[in-house]
C-alpha positions in Angstrom: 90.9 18.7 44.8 92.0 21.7 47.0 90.0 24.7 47.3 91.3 26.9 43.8 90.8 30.8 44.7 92.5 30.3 48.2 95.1 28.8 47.1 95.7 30.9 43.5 95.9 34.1 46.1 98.5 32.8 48.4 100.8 31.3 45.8 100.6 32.6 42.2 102.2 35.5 40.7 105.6 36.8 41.2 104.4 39.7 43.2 107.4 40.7 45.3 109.3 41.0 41.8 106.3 42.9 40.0 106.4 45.6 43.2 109.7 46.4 42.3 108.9 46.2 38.6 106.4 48.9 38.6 107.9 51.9 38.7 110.2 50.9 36.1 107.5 50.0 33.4 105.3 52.9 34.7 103.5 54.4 31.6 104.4 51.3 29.0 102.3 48.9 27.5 104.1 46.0 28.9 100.5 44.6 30.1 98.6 45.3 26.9 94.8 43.7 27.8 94.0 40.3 25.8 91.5 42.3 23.7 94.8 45.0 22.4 97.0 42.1 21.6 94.4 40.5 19.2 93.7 43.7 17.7 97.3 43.8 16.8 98.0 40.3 15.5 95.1 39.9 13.4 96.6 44.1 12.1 100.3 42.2 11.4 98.5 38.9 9.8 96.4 41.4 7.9 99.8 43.1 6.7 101.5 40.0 6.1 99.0 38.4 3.4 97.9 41.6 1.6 100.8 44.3 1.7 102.3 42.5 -1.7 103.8 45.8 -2.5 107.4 45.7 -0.4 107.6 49.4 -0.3 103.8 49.4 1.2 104.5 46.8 3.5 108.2 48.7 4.9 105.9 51.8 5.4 103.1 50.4 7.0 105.9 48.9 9.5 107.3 52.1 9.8 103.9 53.9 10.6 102.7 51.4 13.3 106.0 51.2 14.9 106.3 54.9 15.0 103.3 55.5 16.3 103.2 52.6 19.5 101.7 49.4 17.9 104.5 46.9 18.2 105.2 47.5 21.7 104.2 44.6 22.7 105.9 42.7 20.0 109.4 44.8 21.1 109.3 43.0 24.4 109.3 39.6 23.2 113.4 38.1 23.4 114.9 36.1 20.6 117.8 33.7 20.4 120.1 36.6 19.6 119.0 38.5 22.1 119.6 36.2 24.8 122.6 34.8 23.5 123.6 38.9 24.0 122.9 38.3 27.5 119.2 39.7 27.7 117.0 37.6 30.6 115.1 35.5 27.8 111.5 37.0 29.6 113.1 40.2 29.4 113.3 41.1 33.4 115.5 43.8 33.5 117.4 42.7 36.4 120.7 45.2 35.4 117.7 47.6 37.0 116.0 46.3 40.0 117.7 45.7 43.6 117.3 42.2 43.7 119.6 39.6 41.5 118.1 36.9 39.5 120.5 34.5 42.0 119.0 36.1 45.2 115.7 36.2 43.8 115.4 32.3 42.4 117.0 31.3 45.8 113.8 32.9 47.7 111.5 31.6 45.4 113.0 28.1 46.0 112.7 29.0 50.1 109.0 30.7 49.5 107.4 28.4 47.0 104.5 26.3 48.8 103.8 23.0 46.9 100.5 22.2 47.6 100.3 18.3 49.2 97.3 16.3 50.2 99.4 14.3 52.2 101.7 16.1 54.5 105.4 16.0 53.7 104.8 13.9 51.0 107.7 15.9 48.6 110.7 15.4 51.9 110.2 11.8 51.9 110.2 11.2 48.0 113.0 13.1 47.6 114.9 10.3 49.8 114.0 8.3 47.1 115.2 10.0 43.9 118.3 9.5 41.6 121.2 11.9 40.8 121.3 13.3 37.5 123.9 15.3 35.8 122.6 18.6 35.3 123.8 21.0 32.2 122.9 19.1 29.0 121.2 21.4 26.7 119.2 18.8 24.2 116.3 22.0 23.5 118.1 25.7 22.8 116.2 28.5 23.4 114.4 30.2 20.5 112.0 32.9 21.2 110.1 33.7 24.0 106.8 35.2 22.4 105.1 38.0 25.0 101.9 38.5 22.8 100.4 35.2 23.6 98.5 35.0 26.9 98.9 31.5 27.9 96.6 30.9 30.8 95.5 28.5 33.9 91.8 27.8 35.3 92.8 25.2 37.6 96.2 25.4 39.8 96.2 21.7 39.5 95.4 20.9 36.1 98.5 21.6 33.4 97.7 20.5 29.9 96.9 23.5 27.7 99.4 23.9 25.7 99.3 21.5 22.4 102.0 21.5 19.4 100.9 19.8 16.0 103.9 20.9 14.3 107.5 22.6 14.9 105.5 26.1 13.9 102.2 25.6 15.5 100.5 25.3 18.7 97.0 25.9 20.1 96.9 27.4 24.2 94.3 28.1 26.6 93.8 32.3 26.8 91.3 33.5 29.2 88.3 32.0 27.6 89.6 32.1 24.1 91.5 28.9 22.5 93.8 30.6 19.6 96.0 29.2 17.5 99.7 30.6 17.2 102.1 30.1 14.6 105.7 30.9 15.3 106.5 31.1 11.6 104.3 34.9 11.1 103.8 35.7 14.6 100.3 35.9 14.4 97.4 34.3 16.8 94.0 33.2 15.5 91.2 32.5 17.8 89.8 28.7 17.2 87.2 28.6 20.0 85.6 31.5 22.4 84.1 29.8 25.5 82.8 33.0 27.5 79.4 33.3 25.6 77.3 30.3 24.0 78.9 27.6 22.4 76.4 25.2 21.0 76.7 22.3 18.3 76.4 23.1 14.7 75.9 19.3 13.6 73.5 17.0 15.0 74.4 13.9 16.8 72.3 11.8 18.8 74.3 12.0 22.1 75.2 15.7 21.5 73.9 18.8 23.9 71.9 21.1 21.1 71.4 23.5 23.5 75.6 23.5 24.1 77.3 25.6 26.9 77.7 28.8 28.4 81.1 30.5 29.8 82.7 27.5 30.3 85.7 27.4 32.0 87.7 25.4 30.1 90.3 22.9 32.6 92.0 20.8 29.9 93.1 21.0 26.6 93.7 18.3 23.9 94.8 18.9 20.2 96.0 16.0 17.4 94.4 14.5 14.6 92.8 17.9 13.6 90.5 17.6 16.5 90.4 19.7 19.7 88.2 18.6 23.1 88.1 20.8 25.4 87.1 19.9 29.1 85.1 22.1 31.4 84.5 22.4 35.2 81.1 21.0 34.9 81.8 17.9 32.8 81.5 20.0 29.6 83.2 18.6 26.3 83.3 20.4 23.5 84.6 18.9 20.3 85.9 21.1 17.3 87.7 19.8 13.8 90.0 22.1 12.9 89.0 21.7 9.2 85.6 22.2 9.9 83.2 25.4 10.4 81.7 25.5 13.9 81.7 22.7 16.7 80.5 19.1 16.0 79.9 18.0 19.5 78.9 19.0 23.2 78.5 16.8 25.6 78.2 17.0 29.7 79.8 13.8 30.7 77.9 14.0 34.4 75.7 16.4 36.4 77.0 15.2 40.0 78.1 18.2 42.0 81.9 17.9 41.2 82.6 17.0 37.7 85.6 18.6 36.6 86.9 16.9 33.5 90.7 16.9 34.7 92.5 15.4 31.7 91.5 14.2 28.0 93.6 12.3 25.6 93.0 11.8 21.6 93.9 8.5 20.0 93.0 6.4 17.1 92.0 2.8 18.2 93.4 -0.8 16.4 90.3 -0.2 13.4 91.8 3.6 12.8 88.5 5.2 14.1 89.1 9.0 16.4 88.4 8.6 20.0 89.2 10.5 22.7 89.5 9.4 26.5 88.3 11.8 29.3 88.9 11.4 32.7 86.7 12.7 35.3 86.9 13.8 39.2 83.5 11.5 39.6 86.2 8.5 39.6 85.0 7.8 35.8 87.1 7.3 32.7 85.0 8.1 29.3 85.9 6.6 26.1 84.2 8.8 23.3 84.5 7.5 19.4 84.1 10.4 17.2 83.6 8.6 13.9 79.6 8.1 15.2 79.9 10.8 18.2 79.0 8.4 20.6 79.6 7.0 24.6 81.3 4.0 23.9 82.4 2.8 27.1 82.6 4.1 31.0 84.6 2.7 33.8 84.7 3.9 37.5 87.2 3.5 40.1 87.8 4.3 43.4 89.1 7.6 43.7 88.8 10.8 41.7 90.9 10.1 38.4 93.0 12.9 37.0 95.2 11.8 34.3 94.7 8.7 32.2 96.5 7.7 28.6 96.5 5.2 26.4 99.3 3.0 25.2 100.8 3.5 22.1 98.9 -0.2 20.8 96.0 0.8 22.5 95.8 -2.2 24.5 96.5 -0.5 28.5 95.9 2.7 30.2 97.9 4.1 32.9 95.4 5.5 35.7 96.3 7.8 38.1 94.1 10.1 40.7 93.7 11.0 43.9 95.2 8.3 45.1 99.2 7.3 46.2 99.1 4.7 44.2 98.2 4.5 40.1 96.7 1.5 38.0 97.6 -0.2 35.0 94.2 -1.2 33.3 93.0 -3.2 30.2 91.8 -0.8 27.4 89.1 -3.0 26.4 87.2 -3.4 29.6 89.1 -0.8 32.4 89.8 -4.0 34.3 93.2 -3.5 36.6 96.4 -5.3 35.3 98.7 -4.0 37.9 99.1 -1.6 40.5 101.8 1.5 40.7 103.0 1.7 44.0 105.7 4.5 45.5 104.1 7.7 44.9 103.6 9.3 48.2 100.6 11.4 46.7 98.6 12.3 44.5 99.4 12.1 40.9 98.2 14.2 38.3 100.2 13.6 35.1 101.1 10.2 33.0 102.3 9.6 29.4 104.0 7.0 27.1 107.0 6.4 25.3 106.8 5.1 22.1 107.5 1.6 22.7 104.8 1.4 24.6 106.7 -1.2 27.7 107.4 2.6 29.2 105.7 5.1 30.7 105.7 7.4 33.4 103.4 9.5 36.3 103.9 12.8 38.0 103.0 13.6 41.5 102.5 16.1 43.7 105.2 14.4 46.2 107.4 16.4 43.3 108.2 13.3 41.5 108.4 11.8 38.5 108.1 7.8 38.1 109.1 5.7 35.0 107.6 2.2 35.3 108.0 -0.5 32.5 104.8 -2.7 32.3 106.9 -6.3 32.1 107.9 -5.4 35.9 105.3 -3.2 38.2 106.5 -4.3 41.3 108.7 -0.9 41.3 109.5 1.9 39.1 112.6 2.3 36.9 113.6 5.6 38.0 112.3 8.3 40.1 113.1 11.8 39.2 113.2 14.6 41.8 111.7 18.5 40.8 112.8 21.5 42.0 110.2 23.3 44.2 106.8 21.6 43.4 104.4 18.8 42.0 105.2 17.1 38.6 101.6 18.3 36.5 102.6 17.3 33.5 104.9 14.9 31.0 105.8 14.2 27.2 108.0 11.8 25.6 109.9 12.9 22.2 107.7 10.7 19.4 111.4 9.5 18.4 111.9 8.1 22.3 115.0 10.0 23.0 113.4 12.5 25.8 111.2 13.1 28.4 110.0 16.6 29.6 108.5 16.9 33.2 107.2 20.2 33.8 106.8 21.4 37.8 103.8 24.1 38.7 106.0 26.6 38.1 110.1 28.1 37.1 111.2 24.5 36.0 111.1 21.9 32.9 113.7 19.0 33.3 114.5 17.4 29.9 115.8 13.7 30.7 117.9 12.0 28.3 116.1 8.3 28.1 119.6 7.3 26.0 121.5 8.0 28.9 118.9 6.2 31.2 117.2 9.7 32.4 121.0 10.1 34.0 121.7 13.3 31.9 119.2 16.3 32.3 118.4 20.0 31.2 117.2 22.4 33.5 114.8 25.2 32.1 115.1 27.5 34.4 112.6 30.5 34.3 109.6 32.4 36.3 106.0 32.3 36.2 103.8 29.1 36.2 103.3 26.9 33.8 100.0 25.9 31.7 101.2 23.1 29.8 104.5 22.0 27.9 104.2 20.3 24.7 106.7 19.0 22.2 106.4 19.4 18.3 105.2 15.5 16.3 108.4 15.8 14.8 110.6 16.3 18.2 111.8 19.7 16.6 110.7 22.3 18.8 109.1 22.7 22.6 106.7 25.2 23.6 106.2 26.2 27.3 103.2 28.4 28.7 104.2 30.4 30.8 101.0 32.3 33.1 102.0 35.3 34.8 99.9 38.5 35.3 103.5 40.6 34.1 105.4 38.3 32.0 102.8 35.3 30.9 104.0 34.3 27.7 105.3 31.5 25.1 108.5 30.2 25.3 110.0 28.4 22.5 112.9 25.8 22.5 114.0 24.2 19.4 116.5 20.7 19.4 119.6 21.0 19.2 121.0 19.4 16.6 125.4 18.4 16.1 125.8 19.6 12.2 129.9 19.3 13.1 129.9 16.4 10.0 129.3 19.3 7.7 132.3 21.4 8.9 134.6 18.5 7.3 133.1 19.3 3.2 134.2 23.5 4.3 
């Protein structure tokens, strides 16, 4: 993996925007710190599940917003709002001397993907398919400024997780909260920066636990969250439970990152999760007896690995052009991916489980069906950078493929991927994730100015009903 700080310094933030952007948010809390924007939450959850009395509740509103507390709240954008033609991350554009056109076509000019291989993004994009741009299968809902979603690793994407159409849990800083789009309101789940240690004893579990870990991945389904750390740390929390039930550090060689982790249930309906590592080793953990069930090693550093909907393959993919196709049961290679130009970094499943698909830094997206590997299906072109991370619809219809930074592309699977959405936005991106039931998508957005959550719910045709009016 490439050298984080030096890279984060040149490329991250939009800071020719935020220059001109400072004078005109002088003296507001646009950047309240992580610590105010708890503070005020847990005030409105507080609020919300005590203030029984209406008239109480309309004139403990009225104080707080009189006297400064919901500023932060007033700067988040709703449907309405940008339906009325406000910028959905609120960038006052009517107000700086640059226009959102101009400014998207520099960022499109300045934007540096980051490529292990040299010109590996010009020569894949030979290779991609034309897609009709301007479907709109996800409408925008809210975009939510008072939740901090956040990046520890330029290359690793996955920390943002949905486990219903209201709630999702998201990397901030070294705090894992839980948000819910139905109150507003975050709740810390996990705080990494001080000691985290095991309140249950396993045999294969670290007593002693962890210290400020920096936390590179993010899984959450089942009612179980693992979290990944730079040093091989897992951390295992049930959501139902008190405390954490397991820490583990998967390896102590020199560079351990855990880059990606993926929670299944296997053919007896026993939790596992699957945790691949950047000492070339895949880890399959079963949480029923918190053990080390099996470890496989390849060749290369493996960042991205998921399981097939029957649990019988994993796709494979590293640092390395090309990905594998490996037998569940003993890691042995079935097949091997071949056109991606770089390395990959993202893969995921459709439903069926003949489909799935792997993002690379050459800023592609491949869909491969496992009865042919000699070549993919399609290959599907980003905008400006590497593909870091993809999710299928759990109905099949869609696929999201989310870029470093300013893009998601929603592909219509119906239309073979030949229909597409463009979400079109600033800032990086920490994860995308949509909802179990396909009803909404969440977006992290990480930016020092506007980092935030942005919201998307599907678009449904009710014109049926209009003929019973």
């Amino acid at each position: 993996m490439a050298d984080f700080d030096e890279y984060m310094a040149d490329e991250y933030d939009m800071d020719d925007l935020e220059d001109d952007m400072n004078a005109e948010f002088d003296g507001r809390d646009i950047d309240a710190s992580d610590s105010e924007v708890e503070d005020f939450d847990q005030l409105v959850c507080v609020l919300l599940l005590f203030s029984q009395n209406l008239q109480l509740y309309v004139l403990c509103i009225f104080f707080l917003t009189h006297n400064g507390v919901f500023q932060n709240k007033a700067a988040d954008t709703s449907a309405a709002q940008a339906r009325n033609g406000k910028d959905i991350q609120g960038i006052p554009w009517d107000r700086l001397n640059i226009t959102r056109k101009e400014y998207r076509k520099t960022r499109l000019e300045q934007y540096k993907n980051y490529e292990n291989i040299p010109n590996s993004g010009e020569e894949s994009a030979k290779k991609c398919m034309n897609t009709e741009k301007g479907s709109s299968f996800y409408e925008f809902r809210r975009n939510s400024r008072s939740v901090r979603s956040t990046i520890l690793h330029f290359q690793l994407r996955n920390l943002v997780w949905a486990t219903s159409k209201h709630d999702v849990y998201l990397l901030s800083n070294y705090s894992i909260s839980h948000w819910s789009s139905l109150t507003g309101c975050r709740n810390e789940i996990l705080n990494v920066k001080g000691h985290v240690a095991p309140s249950e004893k396993h045999p294969e579990s670290l007593l002693e636990g962890f210290t400020e870990t920096q936390v590179s991945t993010l899984a959450v389904k089942e009612r179980l969250l693992v979290a990944g750390g730079f040093q091989g740390e897992i951390i295992c929390k049930h959501l139902d439970r008190p405390g954490v039930s397991f820490c583990s550090r998967t390896t102590y060689t020199e560079n351990a990152i855990t880059n990606a982790v993926d929670i299944y249930r296997n053919s007896s309906g026993a939790l596992h999760f699957m945790a691949s590592n950047n000492d070339c080793g895949v880890r399959d953990f079963d949480m029923e007896r918190y053990q080390l069930v099996q470890l496989v090693r390849y060749l290369w550093p493996v960042n991205h690995s998921s399981l097939s909907p029957d649990g019988k393959l994993v796709a494979v993919v590293g640092d390395d052009p090309d990905g594998l196709l490996v037998d569940a049961s003993n890691g042995r290679t079935i097949g091997t991916l071949k056109g991606h130009l770089d390395y990959s970094f993202a893969s995921a499943w459709h439903p069926n489980g003949v489909t799935f698909a792997t993002g690379n830094q050459d800023k592609t997206c491949r869909i491969w069906d496992t009865r042919k590997l000699s070549e993919s299906v399609a290959v599907l072109k980003g905008n400006l950078g590497a593909v870091r991370s993809i999710r299928f619809t759990s109905d099949g219809r869609y696929v999201a493929m989310a870029e470093p930074a300013d893009f998601v592309h929603i592909y219509d699977i119906k239309a073979g991927y030949k229909k597409e959405q463009e979400i079109d936005f600033f800032g990086e991106i920490s994860g995308i994730s949509f909802s179990p039931d396909t009803e909404s998508l969440f977006i992290g957005v990480w930016d020092r100015t506007y980092g935030s959550l942005l919201e998307y719910g599907r678009t449904r045709d009710y014109t049926y009903l209009d003929s019973l009016l």
